[in-house]
C-alpha positions in Angstrom: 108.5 -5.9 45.2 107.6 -9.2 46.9 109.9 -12.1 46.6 108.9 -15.7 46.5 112.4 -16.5 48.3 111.6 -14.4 51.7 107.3 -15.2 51.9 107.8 -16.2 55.2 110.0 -13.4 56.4 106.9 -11.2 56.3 104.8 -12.7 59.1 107.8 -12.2 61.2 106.1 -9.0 63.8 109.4 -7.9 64.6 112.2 -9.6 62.4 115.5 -9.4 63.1 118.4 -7.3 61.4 119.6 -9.8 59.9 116.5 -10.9 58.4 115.7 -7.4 57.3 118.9 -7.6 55.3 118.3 -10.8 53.8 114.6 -10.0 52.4 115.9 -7.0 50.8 119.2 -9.3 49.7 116.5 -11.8 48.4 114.6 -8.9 46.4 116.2 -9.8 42.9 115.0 -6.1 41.6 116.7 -3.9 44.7 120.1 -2.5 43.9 122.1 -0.3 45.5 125.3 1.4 46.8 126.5 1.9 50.5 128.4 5.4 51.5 129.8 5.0 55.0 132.0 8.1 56.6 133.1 8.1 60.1 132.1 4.9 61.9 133.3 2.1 59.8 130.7 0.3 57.5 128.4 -0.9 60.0 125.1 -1.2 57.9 126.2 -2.7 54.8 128.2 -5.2 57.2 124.9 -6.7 58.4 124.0 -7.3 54.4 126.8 -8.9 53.9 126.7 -11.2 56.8 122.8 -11.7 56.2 124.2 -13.7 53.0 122.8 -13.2 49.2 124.6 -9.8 49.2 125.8 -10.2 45.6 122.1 -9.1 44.2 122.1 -6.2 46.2 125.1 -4.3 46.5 126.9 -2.6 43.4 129.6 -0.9 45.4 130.2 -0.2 49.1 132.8 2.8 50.4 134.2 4.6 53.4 136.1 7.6 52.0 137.2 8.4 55.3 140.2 10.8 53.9 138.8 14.5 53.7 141.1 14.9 50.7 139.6 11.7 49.1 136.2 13.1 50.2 136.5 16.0 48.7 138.0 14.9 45.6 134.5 12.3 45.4 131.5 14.6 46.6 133.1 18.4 46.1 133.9 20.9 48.7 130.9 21.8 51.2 131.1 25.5 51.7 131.5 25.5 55.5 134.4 23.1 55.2 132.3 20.4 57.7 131.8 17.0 57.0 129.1 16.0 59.2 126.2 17.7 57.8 122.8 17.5 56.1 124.6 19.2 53.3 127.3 16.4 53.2 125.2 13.6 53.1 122.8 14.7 50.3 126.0 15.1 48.1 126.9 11.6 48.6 123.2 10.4 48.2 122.9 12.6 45.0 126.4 11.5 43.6 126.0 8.0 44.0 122.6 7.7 42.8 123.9 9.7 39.4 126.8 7.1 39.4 124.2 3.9 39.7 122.3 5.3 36.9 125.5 6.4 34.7 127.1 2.7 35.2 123.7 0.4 35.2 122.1 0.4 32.2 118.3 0.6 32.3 118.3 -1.8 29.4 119.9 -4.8 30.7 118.1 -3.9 34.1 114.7 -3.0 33.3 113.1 -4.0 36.4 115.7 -2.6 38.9 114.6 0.1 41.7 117.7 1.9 42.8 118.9 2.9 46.2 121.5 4.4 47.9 122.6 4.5 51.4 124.7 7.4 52.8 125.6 8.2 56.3 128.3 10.9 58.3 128.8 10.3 61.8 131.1 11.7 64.6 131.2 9.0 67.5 132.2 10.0 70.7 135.6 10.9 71.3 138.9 9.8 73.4 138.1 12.3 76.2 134.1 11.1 75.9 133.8 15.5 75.8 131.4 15.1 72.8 129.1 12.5 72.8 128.9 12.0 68.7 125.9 12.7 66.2 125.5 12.0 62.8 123.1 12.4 59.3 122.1 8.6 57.8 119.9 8.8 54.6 118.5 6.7 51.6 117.4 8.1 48.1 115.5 5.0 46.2 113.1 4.0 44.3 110.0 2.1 44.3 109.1 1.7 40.4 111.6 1.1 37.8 113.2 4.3 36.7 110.4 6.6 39.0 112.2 9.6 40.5 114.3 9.5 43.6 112.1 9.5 47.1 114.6 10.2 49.9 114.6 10.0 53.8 116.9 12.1 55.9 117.7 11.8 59.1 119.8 13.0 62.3 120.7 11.5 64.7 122.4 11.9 68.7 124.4 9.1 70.3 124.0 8.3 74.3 126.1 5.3 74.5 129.6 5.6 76.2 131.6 3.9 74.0 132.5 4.3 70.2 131.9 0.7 69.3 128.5 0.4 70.7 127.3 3.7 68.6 128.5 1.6 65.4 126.6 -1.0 65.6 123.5 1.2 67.0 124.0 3.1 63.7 124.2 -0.2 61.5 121.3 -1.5 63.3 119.5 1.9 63.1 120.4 2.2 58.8 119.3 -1.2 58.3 116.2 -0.7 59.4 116.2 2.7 57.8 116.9 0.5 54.4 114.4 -1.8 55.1 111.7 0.6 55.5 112.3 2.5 52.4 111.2 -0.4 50.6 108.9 -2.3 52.7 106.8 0.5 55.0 107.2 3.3 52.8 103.6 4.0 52.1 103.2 3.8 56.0 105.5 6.6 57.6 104.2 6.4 61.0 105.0 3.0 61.0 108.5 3.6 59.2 109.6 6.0 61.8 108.8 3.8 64.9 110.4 0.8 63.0 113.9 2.6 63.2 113.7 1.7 66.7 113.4 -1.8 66.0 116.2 -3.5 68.3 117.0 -0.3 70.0 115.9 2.2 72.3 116.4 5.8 73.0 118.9 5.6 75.7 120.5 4.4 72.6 120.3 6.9 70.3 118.2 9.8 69.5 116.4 11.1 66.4 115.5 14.6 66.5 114.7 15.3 63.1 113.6 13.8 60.0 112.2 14.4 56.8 110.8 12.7 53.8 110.8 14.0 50.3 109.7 12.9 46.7 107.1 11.3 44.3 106.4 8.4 47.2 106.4 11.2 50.3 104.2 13.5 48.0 101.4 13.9 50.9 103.1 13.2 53.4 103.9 16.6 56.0 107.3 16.6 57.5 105.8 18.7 60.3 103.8 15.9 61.2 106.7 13.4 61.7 108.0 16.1 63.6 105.5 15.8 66.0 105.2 11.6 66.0 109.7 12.0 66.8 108.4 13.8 70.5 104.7 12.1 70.7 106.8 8.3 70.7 109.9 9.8 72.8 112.3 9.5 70.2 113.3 13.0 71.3 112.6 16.3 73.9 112.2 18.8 71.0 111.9 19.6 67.5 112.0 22.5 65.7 110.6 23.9 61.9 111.2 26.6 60.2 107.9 29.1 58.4 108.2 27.4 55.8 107.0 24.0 57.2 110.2 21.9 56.9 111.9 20.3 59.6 115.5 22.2 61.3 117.7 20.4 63.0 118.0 22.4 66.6 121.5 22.4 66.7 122.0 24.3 63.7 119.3 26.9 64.3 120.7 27.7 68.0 124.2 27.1 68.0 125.6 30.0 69.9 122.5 32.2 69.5 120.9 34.6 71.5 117.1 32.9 72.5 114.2 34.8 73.1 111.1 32.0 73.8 107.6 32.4 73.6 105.3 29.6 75.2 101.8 29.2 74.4 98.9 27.5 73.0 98.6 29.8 70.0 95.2 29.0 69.1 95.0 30.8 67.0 97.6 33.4 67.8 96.2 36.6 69.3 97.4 40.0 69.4 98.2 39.7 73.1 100.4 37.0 71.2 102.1 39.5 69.0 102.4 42.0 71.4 104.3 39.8 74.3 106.3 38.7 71.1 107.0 42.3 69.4 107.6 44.3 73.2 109.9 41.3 74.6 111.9 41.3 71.4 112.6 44.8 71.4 113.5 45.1 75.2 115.7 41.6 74.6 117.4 43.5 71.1 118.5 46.2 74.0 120.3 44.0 76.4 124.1 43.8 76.4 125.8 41.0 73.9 122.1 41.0 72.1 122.7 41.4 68.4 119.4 40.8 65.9 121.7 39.2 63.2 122.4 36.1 66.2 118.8 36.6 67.7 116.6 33.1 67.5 113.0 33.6 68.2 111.1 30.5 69.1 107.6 30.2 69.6 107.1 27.0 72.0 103.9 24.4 71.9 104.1 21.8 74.9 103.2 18.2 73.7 100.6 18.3 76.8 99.3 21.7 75.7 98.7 19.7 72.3 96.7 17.0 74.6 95.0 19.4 76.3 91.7 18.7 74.3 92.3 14.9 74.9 94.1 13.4 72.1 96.1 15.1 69.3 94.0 16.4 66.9 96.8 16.6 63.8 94.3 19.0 62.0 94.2 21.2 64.8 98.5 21.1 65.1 98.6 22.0 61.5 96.2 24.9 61.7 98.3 26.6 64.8 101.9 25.8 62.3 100.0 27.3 59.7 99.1 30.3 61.4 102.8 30.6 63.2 104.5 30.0 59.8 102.8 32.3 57.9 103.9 35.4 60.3 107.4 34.0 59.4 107.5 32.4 63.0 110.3 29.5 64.0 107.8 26.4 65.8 109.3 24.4 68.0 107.1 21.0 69.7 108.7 20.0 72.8 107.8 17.6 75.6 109.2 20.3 78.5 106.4 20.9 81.1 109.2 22.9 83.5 110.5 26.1 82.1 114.4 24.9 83.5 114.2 22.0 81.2 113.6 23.8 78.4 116.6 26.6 79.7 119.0 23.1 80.0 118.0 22.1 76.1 119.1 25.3 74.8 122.0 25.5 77.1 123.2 22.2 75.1 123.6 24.9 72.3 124.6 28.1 73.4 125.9 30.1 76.5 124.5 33.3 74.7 121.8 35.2 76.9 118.3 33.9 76.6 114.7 35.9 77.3 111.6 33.7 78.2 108.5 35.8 77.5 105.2 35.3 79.4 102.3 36.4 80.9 101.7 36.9 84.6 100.0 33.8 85.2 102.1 31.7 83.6 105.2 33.2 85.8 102.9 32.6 88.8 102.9 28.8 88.2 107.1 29.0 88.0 106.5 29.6 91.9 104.2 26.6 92.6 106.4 23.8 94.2 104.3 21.0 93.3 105.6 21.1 89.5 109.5 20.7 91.7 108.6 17.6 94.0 110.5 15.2 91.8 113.6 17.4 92.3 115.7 16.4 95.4 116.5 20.2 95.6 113.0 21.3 95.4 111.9 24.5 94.1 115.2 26.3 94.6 117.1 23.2 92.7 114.7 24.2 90.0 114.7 27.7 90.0 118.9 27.6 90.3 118.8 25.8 86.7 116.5 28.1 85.3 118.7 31.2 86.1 122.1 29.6 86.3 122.7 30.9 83.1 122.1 34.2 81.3 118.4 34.2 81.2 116.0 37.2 81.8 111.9 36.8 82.3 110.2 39.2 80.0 106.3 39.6 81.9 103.5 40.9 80.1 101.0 42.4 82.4 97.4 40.8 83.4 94.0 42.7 83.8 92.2 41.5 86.4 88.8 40.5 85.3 86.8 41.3 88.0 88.6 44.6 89.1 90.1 46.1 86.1 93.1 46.4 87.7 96.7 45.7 85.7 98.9 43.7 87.6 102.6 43.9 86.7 105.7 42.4 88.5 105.2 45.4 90.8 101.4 44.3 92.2 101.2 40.8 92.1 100.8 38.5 94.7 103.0 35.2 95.2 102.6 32.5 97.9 103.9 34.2 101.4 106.8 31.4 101.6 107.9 32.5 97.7 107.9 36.4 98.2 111.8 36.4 99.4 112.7 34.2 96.5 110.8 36.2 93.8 112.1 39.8 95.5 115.8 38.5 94.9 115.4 37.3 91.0 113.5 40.9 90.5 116.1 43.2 92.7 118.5 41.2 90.5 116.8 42.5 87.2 115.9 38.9 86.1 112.5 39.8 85.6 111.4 42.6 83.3 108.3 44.5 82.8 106.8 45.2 79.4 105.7 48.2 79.7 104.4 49.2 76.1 101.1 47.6 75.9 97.6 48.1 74.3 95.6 48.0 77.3 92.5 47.7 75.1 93.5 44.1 74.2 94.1 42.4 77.5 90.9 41.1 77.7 91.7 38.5 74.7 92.1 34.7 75.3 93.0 32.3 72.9 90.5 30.1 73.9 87.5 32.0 74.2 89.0 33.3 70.5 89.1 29.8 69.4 85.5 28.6 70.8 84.0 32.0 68.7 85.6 31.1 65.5 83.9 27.0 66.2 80.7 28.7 67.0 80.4 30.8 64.1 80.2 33.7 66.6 80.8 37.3 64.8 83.4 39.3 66.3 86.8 37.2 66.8 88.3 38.8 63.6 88.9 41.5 65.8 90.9 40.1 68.2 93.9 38.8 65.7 96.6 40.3 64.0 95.1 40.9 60.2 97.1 38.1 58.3 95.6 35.9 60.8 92.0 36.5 60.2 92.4 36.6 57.0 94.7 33.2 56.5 91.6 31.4 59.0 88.8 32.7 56.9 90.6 32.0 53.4 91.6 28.2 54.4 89.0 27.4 57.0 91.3 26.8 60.1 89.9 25.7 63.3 86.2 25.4 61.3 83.9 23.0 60.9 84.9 21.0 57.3 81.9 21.4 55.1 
């Protein structure tokens, strides 16, 4: 897809927008249209200034009347414009108008793209900060099926002008990846950046389809959006595709289970089955606007050094097939992780853990960059409607089964855990299998590398079965 008129464009390590535009402007075969809804018609803007537009652009709109919108891409069934759902019906309708109105004949060596985006910038009364969904479909081969890139993205600038331009400079480079880094993704995604950073603008989840994309796993981009900083948190759904957070939480009722899940235990399943049940019985609990989410820390993911992406894709493996929501976030306090959802919903939330985990909630050296301290910390965490669901511990030397009851804090936190338990913030789970509290994920995870007989055991049935049958966590052959 090279051009002989933009050679020197390519040696460029970090060319500008406006160059970006003009080497796909200069790329005789490229040919596309530009949907813009909702903050002018910012990207195609820097084509057209870039110069040599003619070659590139075959139409460029802004149907910014819902009636007119409507009347163009159909009726979205939820009546909102700012959607996933929205944009791929303006992606899908104009790449079925380019193809209707070009004909391959006359253009045999064309490769067809088009741009959509749908954006809310922030308003008058700066109440919500603005979001919005930018995509491309296109192609890479004359008349190949339609790869596509889908993206969402959060605003943090103050002001509606500057979230424009951060969008026309994001969807340029968006454009200019599609044709020029596509069979690179990692490199794609932290090219978006390119002239911006994330107190810009924040992408928190994207995914790539089609004949170009074919090996690529969104799950994996998922991760690379928190591993760069692009965002906190991202989510999937069992079956492996990428959710946008907003969506799955919005005014939901959260029930969060931290953990390495390596491979996921039945101490795993218990925690998860007993806290769900005693969070299903609360008050304003209902199971139809109940989100469970189990929770992998980016640092628990580097707790073996670095990321092993094999290793990440075993553990979503495993989660997805027991029909589990994943989310990878870069939250090492619990209270951040309360504050992210509280972005969402006011609903009541449940964090489930075990007793050691809830001990290190009480050591203050996690709190020392908090001007407030521990109590700062701990007033976020249960300043909203949040209840800790604690599975008990046995004590490996003794035998003994500490609860909430028997456990021992730091002398200087006992008055400040006795008020969140008299309060009924923290909740026992009291229907356990006391036969399987001596499982650990890791010494699970260290039989199953060995070879060591006896692990199968120790996991839920589906789970055995699904490591045995796909060789997770062994040693490739």
């Amino acid at each position: 897809m090279k051009s002989r008129d933009v050679e020197d464009l390519e040696f460029d390590p970090l060319p500008s927008i406006m160059n970006k535009a003009l080497r796909v402007n200069l790329n005789e075969n490229i040919y596309g249209t530009f949907a813009e809804i909702g903050a002018g018609q910012e990207t195609v803007r820097n084509f057209f200034r870039a110069g040599g537009a003619s070659g590139t652009i075959a139409k460029t709109m802004s149907a910014y009347d819902k009636d007119f919108s409507d009347a163009i891409y159909g009726i979205e069934s939820d009546a909102r414009y700012v959607t996933e759902a929205r944009l791929k019906s303006m992606l899908r309708y104009e790449t079925n108008l380019l193809e209707q109105r070009i004909l391959r004949e006359k253009h045999p060596d064309k490769l067809f793209f088009s741009y959509a985006n749908t954006v809310a910038t922030i308003d008058f009364a700066k109440k919500y900060k603005g979001h919005g969904w930018l995509g491309i479909r296109f192609q890479t081969k004359p008349e190949e099926e339609f790869s596509e890139i889908i993206i969402h993205v959060q605003f943090h600038e103050n002001n509606a002008g500057l979230q424009q331009i951060t969008l026309g400079t994001m969807g340029t480079n968006l454009i200019y990846g599609a044709f020029y880094q596509y069979d690179k993704p990692k490199v794609l995604l932290q090219h978006l950046y390119d002239h911006l950073n994330n107190d810009q603008v924040e992408i928190d989840m994207i995914n790539f389809t089609g004949p170009v994309f074919k090996d690529v796993d969104n799950r994996l981009m998922s991760l690379q959006l928190v591993k760069n900083g692009m965002t906190q948190a991202v989510m999937f759904a069992s079956t492996g595709n990428n959710v946008l957070p907003a969506n799955e939480l919005y005014k939901k009722n959260i029930l969060t289970l931290r953990g390495s899940f390596r491979p996921v235990t039945k101490v795993n399943m218990n925690m998860f089955e007993q806290s769900l049940k005693l969070f299903l019985n609360e008050k304003k609990v209902s199971e139809e606007k109940t989100e469970v989410i189990f929770e992998i820390t980016l640092s628990n993911l580097r707790s073996e050094g670095d990321i092993d992406e094999k290793d990440f894709l075993d553990r979503a493996d495993l989660l997805g097939s027991l029909g589990q929501m994943v989310m990878i976030s870069n939250f090492q306090e619990y209270y951040k992780v309360v504050e992210y959802f509280s972005q969402y919903t006011a609903e009541r939330m449940g964090l489930t853990m075990g007793i050691n985990t809830f001990l290190a909630l009480f050591d203050e050296k996690y709190y020392r960059h908090l001007s407030g301290g521990i109590l700062e910390a701990f007033g976020k965490l249960f300043f909203r409607d949040l209840k800790i669901y604690l599975h008990p511990l046995k004590d490996p030397e003794t035998g003994e089964i500490i609860t909430s009851n028997n456990l021992k804090v730091h002398p200087r936190m006992k008055e400040l855990f006795k008020f969140f338990k008299d309060n009924g913030r923290v909740v026992d789970i009291t229907d356990y299998d006391p036969e399987i509290l001596d499982i650990y994920s890791r010494e699970v995870h260290q039989m199953i590398v060995d070879g060591e007989p006896g692990w199968e055991e120790m996991l839920p049935p589906k789970t055995t079965a699904m490591i045995k049958e796909k060789r997770l966590f062994m040693a490739q052959e």
